[in-house]
N, CA, C and O of each residue as an XYZ file, in Angstrom:
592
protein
N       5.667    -52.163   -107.422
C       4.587    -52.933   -106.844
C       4.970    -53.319   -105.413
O       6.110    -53.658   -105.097
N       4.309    -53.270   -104.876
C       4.168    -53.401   -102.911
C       3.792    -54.703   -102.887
O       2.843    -54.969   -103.626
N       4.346    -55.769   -102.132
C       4.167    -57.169   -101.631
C       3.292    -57.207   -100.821
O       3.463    -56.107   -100.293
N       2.142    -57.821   -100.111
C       1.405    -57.680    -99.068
C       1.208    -59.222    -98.198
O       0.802    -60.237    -98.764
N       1.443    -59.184    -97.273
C       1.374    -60.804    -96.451
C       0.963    -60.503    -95.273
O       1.333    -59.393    -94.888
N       0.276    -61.147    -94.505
C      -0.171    -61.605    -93.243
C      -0.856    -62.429    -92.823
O      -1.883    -62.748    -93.422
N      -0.502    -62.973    -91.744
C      -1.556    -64.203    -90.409
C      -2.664    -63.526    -90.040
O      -2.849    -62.323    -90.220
N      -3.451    -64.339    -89.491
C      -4.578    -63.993    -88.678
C      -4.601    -62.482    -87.730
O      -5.432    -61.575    -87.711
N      -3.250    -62.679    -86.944
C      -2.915    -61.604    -86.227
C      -2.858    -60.153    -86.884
O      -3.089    -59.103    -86.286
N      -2.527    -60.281    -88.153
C      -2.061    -59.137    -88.905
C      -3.217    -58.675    -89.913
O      -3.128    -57.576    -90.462
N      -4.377    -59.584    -90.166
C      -4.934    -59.418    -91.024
C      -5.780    -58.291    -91.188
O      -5.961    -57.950    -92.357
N      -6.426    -57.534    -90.171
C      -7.280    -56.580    -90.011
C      -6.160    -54.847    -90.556
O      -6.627    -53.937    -91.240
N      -4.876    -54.881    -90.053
C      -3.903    -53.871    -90.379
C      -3.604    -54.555    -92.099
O      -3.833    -53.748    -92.999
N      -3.423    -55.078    -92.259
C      -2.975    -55.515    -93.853
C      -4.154    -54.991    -94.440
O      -3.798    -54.121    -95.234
N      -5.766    -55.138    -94.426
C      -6.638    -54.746    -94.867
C      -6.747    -53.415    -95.169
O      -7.177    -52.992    -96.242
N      -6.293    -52.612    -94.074
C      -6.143    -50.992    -93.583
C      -5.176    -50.649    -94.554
O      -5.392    -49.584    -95.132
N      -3.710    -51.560    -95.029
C      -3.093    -51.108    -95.777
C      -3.410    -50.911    -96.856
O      -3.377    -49.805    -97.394
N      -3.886    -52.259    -97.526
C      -4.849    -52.588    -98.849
C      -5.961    -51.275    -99.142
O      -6.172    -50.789   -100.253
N      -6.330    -51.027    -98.403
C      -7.794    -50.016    -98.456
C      -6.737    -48.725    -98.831
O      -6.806    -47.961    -99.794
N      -5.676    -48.758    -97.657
C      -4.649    -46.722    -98.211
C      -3.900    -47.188    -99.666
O      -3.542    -46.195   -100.300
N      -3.657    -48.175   -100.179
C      -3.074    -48.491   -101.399
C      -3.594    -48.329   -102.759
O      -3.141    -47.819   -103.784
N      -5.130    -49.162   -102.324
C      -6.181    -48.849   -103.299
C      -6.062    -47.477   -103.748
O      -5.595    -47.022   -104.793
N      -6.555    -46.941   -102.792
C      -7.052    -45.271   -102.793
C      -6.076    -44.563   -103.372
O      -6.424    -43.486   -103.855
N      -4.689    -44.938   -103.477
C      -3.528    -43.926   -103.825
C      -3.253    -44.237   -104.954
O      -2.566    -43.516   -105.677
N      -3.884    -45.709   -105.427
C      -3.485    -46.226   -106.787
C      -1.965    -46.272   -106.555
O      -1.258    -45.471   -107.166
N      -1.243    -47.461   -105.425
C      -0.179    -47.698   -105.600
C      -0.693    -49.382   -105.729
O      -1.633    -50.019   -105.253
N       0.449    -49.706   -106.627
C      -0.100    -51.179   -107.166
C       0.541    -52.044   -106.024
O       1.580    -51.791   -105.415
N      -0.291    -53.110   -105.863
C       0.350    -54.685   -104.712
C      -0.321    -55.525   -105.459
O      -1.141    -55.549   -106.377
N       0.550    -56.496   -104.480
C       0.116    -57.977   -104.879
C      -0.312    -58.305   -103.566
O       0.532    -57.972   -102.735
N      -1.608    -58.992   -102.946
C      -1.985    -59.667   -102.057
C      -1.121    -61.114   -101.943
O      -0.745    -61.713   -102.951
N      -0.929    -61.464   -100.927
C      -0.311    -62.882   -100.881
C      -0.910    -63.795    -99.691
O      -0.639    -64.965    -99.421
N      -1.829    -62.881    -99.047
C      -3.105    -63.335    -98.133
C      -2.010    -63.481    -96.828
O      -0.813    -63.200    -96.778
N      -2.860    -63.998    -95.874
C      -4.091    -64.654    -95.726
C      -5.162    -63.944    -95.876
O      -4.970    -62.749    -95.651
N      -6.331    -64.254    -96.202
C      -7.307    -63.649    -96.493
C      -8.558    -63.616    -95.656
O      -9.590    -63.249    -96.217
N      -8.604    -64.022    -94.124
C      -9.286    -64.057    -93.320
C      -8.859    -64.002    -92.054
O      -7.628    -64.006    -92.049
N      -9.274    -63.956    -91.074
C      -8.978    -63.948    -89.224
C      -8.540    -65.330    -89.189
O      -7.813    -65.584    -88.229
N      -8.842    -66.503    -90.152
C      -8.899    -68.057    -89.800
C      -7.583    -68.061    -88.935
O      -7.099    -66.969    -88.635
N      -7.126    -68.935    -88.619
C      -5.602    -69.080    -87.956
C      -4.721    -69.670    -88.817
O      -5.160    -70.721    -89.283
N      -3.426    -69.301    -89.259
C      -2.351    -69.704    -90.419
C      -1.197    -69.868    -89.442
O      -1.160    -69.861    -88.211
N      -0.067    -70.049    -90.583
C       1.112    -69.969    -89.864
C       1.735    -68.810    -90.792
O       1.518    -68.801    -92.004
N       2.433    -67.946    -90.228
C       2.999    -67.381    -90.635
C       4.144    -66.822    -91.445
O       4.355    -65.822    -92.131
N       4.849    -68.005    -91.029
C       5.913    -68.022    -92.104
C       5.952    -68.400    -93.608
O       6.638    -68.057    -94.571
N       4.600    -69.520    -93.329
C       4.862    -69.062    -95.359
C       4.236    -67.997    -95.766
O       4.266    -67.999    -96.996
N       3.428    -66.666    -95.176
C       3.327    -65.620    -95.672
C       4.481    -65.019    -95.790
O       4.816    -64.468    -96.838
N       5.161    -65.055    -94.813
C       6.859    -64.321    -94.869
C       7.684    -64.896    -96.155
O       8.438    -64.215    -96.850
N       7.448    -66.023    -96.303
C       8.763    -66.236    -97.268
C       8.138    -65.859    -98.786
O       8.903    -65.329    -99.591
N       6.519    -66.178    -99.238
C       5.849    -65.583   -100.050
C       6.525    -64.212   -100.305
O       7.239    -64.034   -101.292
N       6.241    -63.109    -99.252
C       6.564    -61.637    -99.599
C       7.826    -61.969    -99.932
O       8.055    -62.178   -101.124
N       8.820    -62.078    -99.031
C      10.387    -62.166    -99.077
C      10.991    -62.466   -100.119
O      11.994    -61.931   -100.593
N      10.156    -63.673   -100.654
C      10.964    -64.082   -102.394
C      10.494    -63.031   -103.672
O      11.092    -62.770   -104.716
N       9.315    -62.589   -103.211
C       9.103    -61.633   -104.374
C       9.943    -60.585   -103.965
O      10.965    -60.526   -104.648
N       9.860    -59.763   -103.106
C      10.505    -58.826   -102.922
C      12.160    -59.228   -103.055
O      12.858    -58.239   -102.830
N      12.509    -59.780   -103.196
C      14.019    -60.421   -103.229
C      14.325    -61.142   -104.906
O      15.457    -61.446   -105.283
N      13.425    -61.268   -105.512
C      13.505    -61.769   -106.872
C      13.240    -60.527   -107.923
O      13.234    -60.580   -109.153
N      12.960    -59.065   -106.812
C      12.462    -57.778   -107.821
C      11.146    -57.854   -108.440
O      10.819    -57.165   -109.407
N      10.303    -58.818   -107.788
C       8.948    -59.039   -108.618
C       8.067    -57.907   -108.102
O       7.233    -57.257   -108.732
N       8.409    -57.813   -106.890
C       7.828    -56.239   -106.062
C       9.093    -55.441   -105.164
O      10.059    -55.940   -104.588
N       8.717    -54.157   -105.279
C       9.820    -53.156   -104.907
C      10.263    -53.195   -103.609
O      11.422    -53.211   -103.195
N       9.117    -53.210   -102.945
C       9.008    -53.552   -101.328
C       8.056    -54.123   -100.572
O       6.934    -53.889   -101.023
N       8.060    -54.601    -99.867
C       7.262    -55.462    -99.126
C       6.432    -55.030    -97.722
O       7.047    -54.268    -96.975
N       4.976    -55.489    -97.270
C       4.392    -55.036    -96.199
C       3.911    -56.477    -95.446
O       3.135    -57.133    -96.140
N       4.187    -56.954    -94.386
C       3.717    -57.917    -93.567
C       3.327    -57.369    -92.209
O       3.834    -56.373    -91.695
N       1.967    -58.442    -91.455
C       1.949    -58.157    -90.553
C       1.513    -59.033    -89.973
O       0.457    -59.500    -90.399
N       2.170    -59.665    -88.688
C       1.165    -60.548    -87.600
C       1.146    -59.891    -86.511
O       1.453    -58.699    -86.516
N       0.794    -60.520    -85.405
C       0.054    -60.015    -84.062
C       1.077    -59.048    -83.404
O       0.732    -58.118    -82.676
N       2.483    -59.371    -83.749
C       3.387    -58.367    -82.995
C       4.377    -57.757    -84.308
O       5.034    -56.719    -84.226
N       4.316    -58.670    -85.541
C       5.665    -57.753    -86.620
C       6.897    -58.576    -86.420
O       7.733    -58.603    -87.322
N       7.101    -59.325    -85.193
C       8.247    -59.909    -85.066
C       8.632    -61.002    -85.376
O       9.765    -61.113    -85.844
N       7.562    -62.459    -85.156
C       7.571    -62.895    -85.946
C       7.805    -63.374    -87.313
O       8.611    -64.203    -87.734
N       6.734    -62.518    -88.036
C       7.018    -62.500    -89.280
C       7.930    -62.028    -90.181
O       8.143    -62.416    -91.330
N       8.676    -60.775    -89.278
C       9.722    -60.277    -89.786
C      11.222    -61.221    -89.554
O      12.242    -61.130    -90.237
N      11.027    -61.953    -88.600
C      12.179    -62.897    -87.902
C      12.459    -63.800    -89.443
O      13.436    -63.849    -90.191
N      11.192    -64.412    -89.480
C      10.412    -65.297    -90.996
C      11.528    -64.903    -92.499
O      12.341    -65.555    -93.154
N      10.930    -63.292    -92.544
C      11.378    -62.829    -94.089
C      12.378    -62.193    -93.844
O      12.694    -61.642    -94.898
N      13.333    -61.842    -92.775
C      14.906    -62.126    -92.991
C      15.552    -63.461    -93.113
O      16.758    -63.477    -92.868
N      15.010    -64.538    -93.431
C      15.865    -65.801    -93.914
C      15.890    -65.513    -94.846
O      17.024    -65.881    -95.153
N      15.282    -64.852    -96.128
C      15.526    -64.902    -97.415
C      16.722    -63.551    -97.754
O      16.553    -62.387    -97.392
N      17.932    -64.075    -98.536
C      18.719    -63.653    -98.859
C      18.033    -62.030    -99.339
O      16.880    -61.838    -99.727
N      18.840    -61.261    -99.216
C      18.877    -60.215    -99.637
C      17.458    -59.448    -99.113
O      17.163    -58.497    -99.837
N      16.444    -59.711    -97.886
C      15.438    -59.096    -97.229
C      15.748    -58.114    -95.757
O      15.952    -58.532    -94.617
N      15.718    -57.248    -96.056
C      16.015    -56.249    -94.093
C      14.461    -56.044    -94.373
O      14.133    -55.178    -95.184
N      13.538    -56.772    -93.761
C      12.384    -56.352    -93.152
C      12.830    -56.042    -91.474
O      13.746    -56.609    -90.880
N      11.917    -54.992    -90.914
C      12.234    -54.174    -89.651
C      10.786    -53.902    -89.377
O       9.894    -53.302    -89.977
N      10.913    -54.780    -87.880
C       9.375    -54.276    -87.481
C       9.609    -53.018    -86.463
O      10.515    -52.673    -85.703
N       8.058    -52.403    -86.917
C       8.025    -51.169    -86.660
C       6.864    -50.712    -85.801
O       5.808    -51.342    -85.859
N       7.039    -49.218    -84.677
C       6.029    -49.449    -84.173
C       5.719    -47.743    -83.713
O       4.961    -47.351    -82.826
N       6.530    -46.968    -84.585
C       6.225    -45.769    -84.193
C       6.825    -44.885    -85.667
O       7.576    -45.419    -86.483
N       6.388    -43.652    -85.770
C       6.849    -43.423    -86.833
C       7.977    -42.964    -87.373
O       8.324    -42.918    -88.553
N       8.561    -42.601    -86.318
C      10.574    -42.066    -86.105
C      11.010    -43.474    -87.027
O      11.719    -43.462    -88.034
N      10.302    -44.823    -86.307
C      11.551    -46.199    -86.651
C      10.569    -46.182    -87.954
O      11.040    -47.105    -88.619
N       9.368    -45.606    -88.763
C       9.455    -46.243    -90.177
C      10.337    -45.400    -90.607
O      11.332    -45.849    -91.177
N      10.185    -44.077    -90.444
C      11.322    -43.278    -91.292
C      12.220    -43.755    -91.155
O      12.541    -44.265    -92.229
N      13.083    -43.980    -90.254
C      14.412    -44.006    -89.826
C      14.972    -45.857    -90.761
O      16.071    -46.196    -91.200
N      14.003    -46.406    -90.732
C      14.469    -48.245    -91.184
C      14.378    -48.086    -92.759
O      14.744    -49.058    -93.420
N      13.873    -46.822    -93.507
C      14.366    -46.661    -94.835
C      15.772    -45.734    -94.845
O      16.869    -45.898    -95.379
N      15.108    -44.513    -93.856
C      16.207    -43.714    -94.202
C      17.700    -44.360    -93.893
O      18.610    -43.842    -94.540
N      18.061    -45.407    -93.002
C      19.477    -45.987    -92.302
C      19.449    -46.692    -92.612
O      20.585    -46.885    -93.046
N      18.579    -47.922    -92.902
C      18.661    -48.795    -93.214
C      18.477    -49.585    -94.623
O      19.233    -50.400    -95.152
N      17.527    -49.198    -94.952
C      17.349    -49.445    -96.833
C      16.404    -50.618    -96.381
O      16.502    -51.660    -97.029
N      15.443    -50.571    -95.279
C      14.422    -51.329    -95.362
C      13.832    -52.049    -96.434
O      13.490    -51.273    -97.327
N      13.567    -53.325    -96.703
C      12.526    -53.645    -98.404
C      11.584    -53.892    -98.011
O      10.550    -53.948    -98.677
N      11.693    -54.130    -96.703
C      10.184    -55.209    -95.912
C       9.744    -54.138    -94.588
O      10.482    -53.938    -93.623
N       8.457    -53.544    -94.766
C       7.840    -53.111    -93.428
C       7.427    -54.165    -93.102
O       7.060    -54.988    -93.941
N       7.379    -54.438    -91.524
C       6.738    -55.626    -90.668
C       5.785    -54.706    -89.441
O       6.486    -54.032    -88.686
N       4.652    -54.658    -89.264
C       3.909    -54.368    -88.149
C       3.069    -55.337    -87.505
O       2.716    -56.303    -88.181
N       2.554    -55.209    -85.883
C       1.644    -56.008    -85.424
C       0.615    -55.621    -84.881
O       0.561    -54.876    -83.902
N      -0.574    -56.244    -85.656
C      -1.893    -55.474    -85.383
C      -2.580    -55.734    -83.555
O      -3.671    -55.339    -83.142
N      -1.990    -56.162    -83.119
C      -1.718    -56.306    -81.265
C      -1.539    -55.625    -80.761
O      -1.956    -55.310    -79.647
N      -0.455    -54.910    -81.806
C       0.121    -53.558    -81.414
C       0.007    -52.392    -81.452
O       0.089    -51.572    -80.538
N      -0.267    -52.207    -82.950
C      -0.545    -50.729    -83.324
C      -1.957    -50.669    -83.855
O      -2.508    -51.763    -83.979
N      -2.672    -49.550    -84.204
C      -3.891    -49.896    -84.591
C      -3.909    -49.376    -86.482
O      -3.151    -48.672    -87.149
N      -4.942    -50.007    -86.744
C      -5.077    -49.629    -88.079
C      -4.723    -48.048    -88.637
O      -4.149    -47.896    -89.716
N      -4.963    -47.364    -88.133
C      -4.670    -45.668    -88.383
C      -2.503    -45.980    -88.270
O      -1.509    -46.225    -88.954
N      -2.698    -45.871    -87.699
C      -0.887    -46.234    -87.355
C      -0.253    -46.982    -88.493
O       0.698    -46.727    -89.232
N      -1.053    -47.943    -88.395
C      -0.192    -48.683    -89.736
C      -0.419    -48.331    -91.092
O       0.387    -48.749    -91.923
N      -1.430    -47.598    -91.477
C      -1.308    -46.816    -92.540
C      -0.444    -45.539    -92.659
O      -0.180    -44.846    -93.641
N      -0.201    -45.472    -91.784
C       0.479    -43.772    -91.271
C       2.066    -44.326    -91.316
O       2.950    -43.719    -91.921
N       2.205    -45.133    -90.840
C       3.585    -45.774    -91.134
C       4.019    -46.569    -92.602
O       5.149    -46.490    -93.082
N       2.977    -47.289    -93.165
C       3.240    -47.174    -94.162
C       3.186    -45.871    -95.140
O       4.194    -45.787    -95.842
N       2.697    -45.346    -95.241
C       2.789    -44.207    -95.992
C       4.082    -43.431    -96.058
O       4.580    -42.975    -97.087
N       4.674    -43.316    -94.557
C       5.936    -42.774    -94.080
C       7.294    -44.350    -94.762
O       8.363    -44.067    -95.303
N       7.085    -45.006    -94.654
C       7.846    -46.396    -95.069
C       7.824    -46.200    -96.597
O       8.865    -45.800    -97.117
N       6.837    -46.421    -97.309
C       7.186    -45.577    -99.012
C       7.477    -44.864    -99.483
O       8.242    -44.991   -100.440
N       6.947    -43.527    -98.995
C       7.845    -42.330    -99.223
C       9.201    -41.770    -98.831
O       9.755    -40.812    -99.370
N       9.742    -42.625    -97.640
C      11.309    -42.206    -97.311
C      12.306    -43.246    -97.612
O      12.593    -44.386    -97.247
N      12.894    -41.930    -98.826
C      14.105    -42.537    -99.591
C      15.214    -43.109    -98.766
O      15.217    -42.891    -97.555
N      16.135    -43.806    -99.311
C      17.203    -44.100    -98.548
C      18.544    -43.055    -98.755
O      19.014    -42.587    -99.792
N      18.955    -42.889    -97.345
C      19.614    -42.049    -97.377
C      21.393    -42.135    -98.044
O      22.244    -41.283    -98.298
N      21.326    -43.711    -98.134
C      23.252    -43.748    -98.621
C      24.041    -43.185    -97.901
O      23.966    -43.335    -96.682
N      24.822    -42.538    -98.371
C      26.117    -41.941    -97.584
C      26.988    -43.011    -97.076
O      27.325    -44.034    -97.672
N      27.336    -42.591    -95.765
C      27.816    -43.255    -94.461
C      26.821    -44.859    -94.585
O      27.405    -45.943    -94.614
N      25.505    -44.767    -94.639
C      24.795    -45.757    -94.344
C      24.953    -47.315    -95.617
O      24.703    -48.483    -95.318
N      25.381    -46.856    -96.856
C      25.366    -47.609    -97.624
C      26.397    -48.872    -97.664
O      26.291    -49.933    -98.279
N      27.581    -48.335    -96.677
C      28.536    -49.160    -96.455
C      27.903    -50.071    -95.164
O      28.342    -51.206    -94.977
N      26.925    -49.549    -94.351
C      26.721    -50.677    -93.364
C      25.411    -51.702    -93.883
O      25.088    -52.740    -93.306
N      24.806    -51.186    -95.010
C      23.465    -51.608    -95.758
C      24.524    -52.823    -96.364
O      24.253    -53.902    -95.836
N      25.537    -52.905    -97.235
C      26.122    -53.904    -97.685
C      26.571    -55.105    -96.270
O      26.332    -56.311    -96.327
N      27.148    -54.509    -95.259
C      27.568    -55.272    -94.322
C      26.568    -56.079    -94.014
O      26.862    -57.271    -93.931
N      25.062    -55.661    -93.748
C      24.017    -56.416    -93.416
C      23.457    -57.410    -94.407
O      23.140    -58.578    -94.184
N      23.400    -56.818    -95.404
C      23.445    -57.997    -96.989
C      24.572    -59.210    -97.127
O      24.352    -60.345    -97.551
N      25.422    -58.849    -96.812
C      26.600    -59.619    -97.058
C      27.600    -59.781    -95.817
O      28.797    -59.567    -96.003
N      27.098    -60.178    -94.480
C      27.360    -60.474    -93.340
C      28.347    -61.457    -92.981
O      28.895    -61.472    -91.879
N      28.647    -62.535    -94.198
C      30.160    -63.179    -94.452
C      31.150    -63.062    -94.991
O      32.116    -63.802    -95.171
N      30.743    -61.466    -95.435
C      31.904    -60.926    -96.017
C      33.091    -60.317    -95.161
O      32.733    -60.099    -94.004
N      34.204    -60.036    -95.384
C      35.269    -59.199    -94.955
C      34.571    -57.638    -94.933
O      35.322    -56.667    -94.838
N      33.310    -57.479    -95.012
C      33.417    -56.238    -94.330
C      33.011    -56.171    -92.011
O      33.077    -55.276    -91.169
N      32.612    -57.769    -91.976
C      32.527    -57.699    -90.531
C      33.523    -58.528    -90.162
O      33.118    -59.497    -89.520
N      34.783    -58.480    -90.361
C      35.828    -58.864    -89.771
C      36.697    -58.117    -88.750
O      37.695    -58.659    -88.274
């Protein structure tokens, strides 16, 4: 199950996502906002972040006006690498290197076609491990003796 969150800023691309999700019959959970009104953003972030971090959903999609924000937001929660994104090299690349859980985009930024196109590319690319799995722990566990 796919997490879904966004502000005002993000809300029109979250919709765009919702609509390519429907259609593919991949299951989410809405966590709103549910209009243009004006919110704050961060409790959409920590909404996605705890589900996606408690395993209640696999991965997570947020978006406000730029992605940065909100993504700034749902890396406070333990165990979240959301990575905002803005082209489709960095969605591939923030699963494939990184083990992304959280896409972050900003509808300011990219337009609705894009952010479906990136999500689509953000679900379907596996993580690659290898080499990368040892720096995926370093970023999880950043007080550990592996960044000493």
């Amino acid at each position: 199950m796919i997490a879904l969150g966004c502000d005002h800023g993000g809300y029109a691309i979250k919709e765009a996502v919702k609509k390519y999700l429907e259609e593919n019959s991949i299951e989410f959970k809405d966590f709103g906002c549910y209009s243009e009104e004006s919110v704050d953003y961060p409790i959409y972030a920590k909404k996605v972040a705890q589900a996606v971090a408690s395993g209640e959903c696999e991965k997570g999609i947020l978006c406000c006006g730029t992605g940065i924000g909100i993504s700034i937001a749902a890396n406070k929660v333990k165990g979240i690498r959301a990575a905002v994104v803005t082209n489709e090299f960095c969605a591939e690349m923030t699963r494939r290197h990184n083990d992304a859980n959280i896409l972050a985009m900003g509808g300011r930024v990219i337009s609705e076609d894009q952010a479906v196109k990136f999500t689509k590319i953000f679900l379907e690319t596996p993580f690659e491990g290898g080499r990368h799995t040892n720096r995926v722990n370093m970023i999880t566990d950043i007080e550990s003796e592996y960044c000493k």
